[in-house]
C-alpha positions as CSV (number, residue, x, y, z in Angstrom):
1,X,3.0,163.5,-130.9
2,X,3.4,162.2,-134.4
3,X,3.7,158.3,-135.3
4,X,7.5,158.3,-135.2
5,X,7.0,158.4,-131.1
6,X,5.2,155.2,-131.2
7,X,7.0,152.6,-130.0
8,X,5.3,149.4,-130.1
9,X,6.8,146.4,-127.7
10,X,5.4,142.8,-126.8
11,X,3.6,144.2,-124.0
12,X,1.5,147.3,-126.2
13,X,0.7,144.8,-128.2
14,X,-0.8,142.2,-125.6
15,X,-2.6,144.9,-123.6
16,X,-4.6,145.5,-126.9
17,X,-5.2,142.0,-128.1
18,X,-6.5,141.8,-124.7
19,X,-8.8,144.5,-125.4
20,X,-9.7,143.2,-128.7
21,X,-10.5,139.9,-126.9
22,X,-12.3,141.6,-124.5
23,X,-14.5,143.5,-126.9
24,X,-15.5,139.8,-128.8
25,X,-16.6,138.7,-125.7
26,X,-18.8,142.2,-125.6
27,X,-20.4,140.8,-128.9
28,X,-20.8,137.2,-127.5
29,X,-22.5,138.5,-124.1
30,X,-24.9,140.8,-126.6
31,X,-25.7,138.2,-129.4
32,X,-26.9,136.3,-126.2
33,X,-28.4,138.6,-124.4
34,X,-26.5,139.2,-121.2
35,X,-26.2,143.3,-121.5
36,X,-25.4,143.9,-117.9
37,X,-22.2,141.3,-118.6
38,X,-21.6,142.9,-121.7
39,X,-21.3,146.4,-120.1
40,X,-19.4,144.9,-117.7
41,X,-16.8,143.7,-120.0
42,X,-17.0,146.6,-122.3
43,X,-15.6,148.6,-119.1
44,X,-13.1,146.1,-118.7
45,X,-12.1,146.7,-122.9
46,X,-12.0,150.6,-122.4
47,X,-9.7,149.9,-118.6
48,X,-7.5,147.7,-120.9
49,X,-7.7,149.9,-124.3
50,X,-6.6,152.8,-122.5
51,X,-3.7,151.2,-120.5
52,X,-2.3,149.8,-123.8
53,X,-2.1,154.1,-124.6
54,X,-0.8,154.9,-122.2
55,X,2.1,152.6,-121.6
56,X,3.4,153.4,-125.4
C-alpha cells in the first residue's frame, strides 16, 4: 500500500480529530490524576484511531 491509495474524505478526517480529542482528554484525566479515566479514554482513542484506518 503506498500513499497514493490514501484517500482522505470528511469522515477520515473526523474519526481522527476525534481521536486526537480523545487523546487531550488522556492528558487532562493524567495531569489530574484520574488514571483509571484516562485508560479508559485512551481505549476509547486507540477504538477510534484504528477505525479512522480502517475506513480509508
Amino acid at each position: 500500500m503506498d500513499i497514493g491509495d490514501l484517500h482522505f474524505t470528511y469522515g477520515n478526517v473526523a474519526v481522527f480529530a476525534v481521536a486526537l480529542f480523545l487523546l487531550a482528554g488522556v492528558y487532562s484525566f493524567v495531569k489530574q490524576g484520574l488514571k483509571i479515566a484516562a485508560l479508559i479514554v485512551l481505549v476509547l482513542a486507540a477504538l477510534a484511531f484504528t477505525g479512522g484506518v480502517m475506513w480509508l
